[in-house]
Steps between C-alpha positions, in 0.01 A plus 500: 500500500370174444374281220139471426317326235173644357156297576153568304301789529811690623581806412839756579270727733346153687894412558580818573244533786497151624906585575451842636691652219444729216456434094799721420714324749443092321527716206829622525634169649383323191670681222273481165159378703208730435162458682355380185679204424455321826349100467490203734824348473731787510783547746549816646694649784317707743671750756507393841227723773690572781185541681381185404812311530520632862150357537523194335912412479370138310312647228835530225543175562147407452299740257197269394440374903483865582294636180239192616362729769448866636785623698237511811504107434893485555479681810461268685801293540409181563427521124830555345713268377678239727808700676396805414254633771785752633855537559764351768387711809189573451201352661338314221836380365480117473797393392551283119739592268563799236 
């Protein structure tokens, strides 16, 4: 899971499909949140996509880069953020630190 904060005109099912996971899943990791009472501000922990995060590793580490564009955007990886445009071994690895 990771940490994410709430921005205007937001709602739980925007999150929710943004991240690839479902309503009930934020839900039950935020004990006492109901889709009603969500507002720009709030922090919230969403679930982690494993289909996403094997698409997009980075994304955890930075939610409001990612939500900035469609996921078609972040396929290409000369896009994503510096050191993160693959893994040790792979062809578009190129190198920084993690």
């Amino acid at each position: 899971m990771f940490e994410y904060i709430v921005q205007p005109g937001e709602y739980l099912y925007s999150i929710a499909a943004m991240f690839d996971v479902n309503v009930p899943s934020i839900l039950s990791a935020n004990p006492g949140l109901s889709p009603e009472n969500i507002y720009p501000g709030l922090k919230i922990l969403v679930p982690i996509s494993n289909k996403l995060y094997q698409r997009f590793p980075w994304y955890i580490y930075y939610p409001y880069l990612f939500r900035s564009n469609t996921w078609s955007y972040w396929d290409d990886r000369r896009r994503w953020p510096e050191g993160w445009r693959g893994f040790p071994g792979e062809s578009a690895y190129i190198g920084g630190t993690r």
